[in-house]
C-alpha positions as CSV (number, residue, x, y, z in Angstrom):
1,X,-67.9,179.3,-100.3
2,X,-64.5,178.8,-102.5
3,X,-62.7,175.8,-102.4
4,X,-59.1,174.5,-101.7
5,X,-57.4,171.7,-103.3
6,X,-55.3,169.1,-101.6
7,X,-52.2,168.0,-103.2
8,X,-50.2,165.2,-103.3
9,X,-46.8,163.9,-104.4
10,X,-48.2,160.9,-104.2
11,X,-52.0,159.6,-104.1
12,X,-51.6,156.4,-104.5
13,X,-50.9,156.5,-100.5
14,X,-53.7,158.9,-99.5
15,X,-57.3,158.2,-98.6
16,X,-58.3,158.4,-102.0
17,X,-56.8,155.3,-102.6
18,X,-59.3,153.3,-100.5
19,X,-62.2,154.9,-101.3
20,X,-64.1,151.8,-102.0
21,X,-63.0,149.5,-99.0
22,X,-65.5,149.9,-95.6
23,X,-64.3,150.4,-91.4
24,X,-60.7,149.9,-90.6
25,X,-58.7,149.5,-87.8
26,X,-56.5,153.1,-86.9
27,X,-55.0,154.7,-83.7
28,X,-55.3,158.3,-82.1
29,X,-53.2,159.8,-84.2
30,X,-55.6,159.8,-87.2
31,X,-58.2,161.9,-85.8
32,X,-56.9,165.1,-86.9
33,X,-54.5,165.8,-89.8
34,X,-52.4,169.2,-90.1
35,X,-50.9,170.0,-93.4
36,X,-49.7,172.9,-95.8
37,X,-53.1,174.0,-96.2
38,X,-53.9,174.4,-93.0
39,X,-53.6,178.3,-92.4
40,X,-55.8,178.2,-95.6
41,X,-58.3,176.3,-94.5
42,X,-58.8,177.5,-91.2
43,X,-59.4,180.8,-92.4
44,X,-62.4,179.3,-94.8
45,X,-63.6,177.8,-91.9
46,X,-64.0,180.9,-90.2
47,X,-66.1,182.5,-93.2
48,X,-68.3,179.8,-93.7
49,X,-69.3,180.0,-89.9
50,X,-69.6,183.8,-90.2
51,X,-72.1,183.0,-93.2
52,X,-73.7,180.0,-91.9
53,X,-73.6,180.7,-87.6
54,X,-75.6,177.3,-87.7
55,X,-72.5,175.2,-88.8
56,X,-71.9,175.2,-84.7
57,X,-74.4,174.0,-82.8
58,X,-75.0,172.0,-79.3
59,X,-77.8,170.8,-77.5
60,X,-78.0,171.0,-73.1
61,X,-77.8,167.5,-73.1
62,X,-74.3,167.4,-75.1
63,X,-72.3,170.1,-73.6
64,X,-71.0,167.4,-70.8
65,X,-69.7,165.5,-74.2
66,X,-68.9,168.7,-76.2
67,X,-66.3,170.0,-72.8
68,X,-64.8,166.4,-72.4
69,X,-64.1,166.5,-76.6
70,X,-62.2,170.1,-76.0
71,X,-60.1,169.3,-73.3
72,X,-59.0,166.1,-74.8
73,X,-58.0,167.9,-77.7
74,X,-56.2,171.1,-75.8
75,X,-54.9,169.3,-72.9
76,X,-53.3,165.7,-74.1
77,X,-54.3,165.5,-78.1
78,X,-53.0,168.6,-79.8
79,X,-49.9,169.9,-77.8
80,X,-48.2,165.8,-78.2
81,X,-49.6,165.2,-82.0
82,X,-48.6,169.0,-83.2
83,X,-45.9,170.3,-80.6
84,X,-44.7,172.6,-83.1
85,X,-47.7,174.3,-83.6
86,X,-49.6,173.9,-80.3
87,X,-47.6,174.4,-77.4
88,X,-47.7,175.3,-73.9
89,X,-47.5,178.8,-72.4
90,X,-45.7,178.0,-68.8
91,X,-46.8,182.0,-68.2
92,X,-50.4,181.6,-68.7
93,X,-50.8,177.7,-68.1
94,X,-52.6,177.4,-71.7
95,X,-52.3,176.3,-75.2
96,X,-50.7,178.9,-77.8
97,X,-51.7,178.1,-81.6
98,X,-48.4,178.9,-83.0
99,X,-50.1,179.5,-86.5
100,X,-53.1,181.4,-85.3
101,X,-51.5,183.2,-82.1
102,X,-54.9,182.0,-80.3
103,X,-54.5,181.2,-76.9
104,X,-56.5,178.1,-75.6
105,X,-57.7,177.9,-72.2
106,X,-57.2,174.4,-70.7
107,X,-60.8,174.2,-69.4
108,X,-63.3,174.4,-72.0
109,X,-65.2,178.1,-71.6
110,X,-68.3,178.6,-69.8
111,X,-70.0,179.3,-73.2
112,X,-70.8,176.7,-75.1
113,X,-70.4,178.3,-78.5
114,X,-67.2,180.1,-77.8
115,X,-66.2,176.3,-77.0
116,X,-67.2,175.2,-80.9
117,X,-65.6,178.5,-82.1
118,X,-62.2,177.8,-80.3
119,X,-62.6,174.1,-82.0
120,X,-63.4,175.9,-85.2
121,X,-60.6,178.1,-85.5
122,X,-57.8,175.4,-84.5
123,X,-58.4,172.4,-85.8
124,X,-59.2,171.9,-89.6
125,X,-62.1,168.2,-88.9
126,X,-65.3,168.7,-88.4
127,X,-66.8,167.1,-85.7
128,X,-70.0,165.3,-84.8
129,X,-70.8,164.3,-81.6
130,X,-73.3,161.6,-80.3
131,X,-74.7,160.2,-77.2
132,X,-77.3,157.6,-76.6
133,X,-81.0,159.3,-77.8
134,X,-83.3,160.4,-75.1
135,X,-85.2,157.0,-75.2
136,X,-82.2,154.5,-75.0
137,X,-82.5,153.4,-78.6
138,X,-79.6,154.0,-80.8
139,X,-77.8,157.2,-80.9
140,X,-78.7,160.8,-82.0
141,X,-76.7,164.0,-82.8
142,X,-76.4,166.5,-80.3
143,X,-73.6,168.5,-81.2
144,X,-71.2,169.5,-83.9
145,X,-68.6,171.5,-85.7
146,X,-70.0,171.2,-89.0
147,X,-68.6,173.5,-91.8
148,X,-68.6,170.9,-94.7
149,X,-71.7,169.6,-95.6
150,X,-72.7,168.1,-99.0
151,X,-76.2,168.7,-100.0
152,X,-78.2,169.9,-96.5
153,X,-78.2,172.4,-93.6
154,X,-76.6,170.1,-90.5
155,X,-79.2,172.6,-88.3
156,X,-82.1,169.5,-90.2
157,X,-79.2,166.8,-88.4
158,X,-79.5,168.5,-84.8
159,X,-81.5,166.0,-82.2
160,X,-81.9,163.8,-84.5
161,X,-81.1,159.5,-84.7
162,X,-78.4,158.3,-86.4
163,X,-80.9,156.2,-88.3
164,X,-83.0,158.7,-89.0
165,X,-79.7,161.2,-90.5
166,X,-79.0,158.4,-92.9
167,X,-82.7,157.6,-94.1
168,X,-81.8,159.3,-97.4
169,X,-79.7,156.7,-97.9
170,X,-80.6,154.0,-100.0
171,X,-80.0,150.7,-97.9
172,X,-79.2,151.8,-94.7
173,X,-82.9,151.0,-93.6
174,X,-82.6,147.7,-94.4
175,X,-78.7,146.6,-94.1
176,X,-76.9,149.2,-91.7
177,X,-79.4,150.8,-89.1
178,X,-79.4,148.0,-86.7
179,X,-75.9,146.8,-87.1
180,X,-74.5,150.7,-86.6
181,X,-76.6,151.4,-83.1
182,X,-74.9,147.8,-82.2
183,X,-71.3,149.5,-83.4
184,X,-71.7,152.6,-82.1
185,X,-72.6,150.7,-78.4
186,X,-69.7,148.6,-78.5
187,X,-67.0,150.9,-79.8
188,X,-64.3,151.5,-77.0
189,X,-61.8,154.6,-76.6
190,X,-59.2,152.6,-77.1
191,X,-60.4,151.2,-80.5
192,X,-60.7,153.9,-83.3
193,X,-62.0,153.2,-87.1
194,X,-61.9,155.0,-90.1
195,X,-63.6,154.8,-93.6
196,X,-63.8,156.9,-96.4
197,X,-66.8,158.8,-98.0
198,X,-66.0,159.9,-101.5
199,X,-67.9,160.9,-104.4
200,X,-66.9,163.4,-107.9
201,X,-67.8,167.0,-107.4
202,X,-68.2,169.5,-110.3
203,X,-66.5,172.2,-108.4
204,X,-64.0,172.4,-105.5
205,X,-66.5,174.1,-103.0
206,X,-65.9,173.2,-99.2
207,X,-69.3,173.8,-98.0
208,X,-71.6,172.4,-100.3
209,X,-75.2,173.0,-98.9
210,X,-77.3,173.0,-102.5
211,X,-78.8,169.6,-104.3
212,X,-76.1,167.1,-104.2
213,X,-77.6,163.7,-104.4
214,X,-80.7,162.1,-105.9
215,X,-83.6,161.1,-103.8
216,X,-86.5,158.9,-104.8
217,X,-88.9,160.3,-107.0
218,X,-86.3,162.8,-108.1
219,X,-85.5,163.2,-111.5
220,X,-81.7,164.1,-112.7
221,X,-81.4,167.6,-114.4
222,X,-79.3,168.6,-117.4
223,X,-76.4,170.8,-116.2
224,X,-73.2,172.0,-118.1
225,X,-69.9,171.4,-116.1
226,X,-66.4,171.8,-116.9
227,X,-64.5,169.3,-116.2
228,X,-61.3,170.7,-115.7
229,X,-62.9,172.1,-112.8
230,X,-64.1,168.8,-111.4
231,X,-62.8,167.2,-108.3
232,X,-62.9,163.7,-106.4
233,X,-64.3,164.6,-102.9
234,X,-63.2,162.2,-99.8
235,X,-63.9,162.6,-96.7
236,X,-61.6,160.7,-94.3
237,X,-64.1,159.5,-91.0
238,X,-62.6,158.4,-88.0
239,X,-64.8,157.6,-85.0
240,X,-63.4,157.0,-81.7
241,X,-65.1,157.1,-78.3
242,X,-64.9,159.5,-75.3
243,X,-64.4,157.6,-72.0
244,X,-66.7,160.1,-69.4
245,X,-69.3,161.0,-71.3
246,X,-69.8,157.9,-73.4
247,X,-69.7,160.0,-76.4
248,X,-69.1,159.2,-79.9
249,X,-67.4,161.9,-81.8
250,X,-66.8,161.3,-85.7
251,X,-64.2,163.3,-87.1
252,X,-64.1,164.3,-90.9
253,X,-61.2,165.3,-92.8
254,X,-61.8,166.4,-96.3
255,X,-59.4,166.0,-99.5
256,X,-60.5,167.2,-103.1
257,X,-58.2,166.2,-106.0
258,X,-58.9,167.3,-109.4
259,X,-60.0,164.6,-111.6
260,X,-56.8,165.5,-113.6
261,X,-53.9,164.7,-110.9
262,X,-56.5,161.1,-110.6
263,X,-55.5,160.4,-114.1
264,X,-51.8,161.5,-114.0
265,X,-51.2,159.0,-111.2
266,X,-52.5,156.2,-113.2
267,X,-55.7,156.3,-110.5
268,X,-58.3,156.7,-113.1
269,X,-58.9,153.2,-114.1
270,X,-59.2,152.2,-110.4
271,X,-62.0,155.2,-110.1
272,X,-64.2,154.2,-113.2
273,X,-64.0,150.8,-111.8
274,X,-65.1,152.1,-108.3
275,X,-68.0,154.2,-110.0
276,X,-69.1,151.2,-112.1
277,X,-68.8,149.2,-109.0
278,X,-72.0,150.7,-107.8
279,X,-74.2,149.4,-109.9
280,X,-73.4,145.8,-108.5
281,X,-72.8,146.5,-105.0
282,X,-75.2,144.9,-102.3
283,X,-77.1,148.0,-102.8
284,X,-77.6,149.1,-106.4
285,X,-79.6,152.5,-105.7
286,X,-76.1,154.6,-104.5
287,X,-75.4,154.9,-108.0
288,X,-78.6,156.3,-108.7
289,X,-78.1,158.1,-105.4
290,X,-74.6,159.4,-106.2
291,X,-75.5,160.0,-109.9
């Protein structure tokens, strides 16, 4: 799907900055973030569902989670964060997207994907939502709003263990598994973090579902890019906690910034640095991974 660009006046005070730095404290407010592009991107969030239907998805056992989530969002979240854009219709007692004219109910609907769609079409995050697996040990995936990927079909994520999502990922075996099931237990709902996920992308796509990283065994191929048309890709991640359902729901906000704009506000030393950094983090093989 094409891309968007987000712009800045100023990006020495957005995510970007703090690409390389790990879980910090933030508040409620951070979950969801509503700028310029918003009409924009709402409307390629519609496409890529309408090409890929499996970017929404929910198991039985997470619509209890996947309601609570919605109804957070219409009820308290979105009309106090965004007034201007989500407000209440006295008439019909629901939401009215302002932007979109959508109307949203304040109970989530009966249908489980309409639920996701309504999400979908409002609110530019995606969203993945966990509960405790089946078997009590750690948590798995068992819904999302999932239009931006990098590099797999989330329909492969669906059911499955946080550890076992992340076994691509060189390390998080070994350093991260049991430490994240022992976070994800002991976050509260009054407690939200945030981190950022960033990596250089040689186009501005938003759903990027072909080869992306490099997996063991795997070889890196000889490709021509332009690199006018390459981007930094961040993903802002904020996980917070629902309080009835127990959920854990990570919210991802996307920002691409032309490698250009990186240089032009005096970011690009700071980057090379970051990319070098790999190499001698605490685990080498994400610069192999990242490549």
């Amino acid at each position: 799907m094409g891309g968007w660009t987000r712009r800045s006046a100023n990006l020495g005070q957005t995510p970007c900055a703090d690409t390389w730095e790990g879980l910090q404290k933030t508040d409620i407010n951070g979950i969801i973030h509503i700028d310029s592009l918003y009409a924009e991107r709402i409307k390629a969030r519609q496409d890529i569902v309408r090409q890929y239907p499996g970017a929404l998805d929910c198991l039985d056992s997470g619509v209890g989670m996947l309601n609570e989530l919605y109804e957070f969002l219409v009820q308290e979240y979105l009309p106090h964060r965004y007034p201007t854009i989500f407000r209440h219709d006295l008439s019909t007692g629901a939401v009215e997207n302002q932007v979109t004219n959508e109307i949203l109910p304040l109970t989530a609907p009966a249908d489980r994907y309409e639920t996701l769609q309504k999400i979908n079409r409002n609110v530019e995050e995606d969203f993945l939502m966990l509960l405790p697996s089946p078997d009590c040990d750690g948590y798995s995936l068992q819904s999302f709003v999932w239009a931006y990927p990098v590099g797999f079909d989330p329909q492969s994520k669906l059911g499955i263990k946080l550890r076992d999502a992340h076994q691509p990922v060189p390390g998080y075996k070994e350093k991260l598994a049991l430490s994240m099931d022992r976070y994800f237990s002991n976050l509260e709902p009054s407690n939200p973090k945030c981190r950022v996920n960033w990596g250089i992308a040689t186009n501005n796509n938003l759903c990027e579902r072909g080869e992306y990283h490099l997996y063991p065994g795997q070889e890196p191929k000889e490709t021509e890019f332009d690199l006018e048309n390459c981007y930094v890709r961040c993903e802002l991640q904020t996980l917070f906690a629902l309080p009835k359902s127990g959920g854990r729901i990570l919210s991802v906000h996307l920002y691409l910034y032309p490698l250009q704009e990186i240089k032009d506000v005096g970011l690009g030393p700071e980057m090379v640095k970051a990319i070098d950094g790999l190499k001698s983090g605490n685990v080498p093989g994400f610069h192999r991974y990242k490549r």
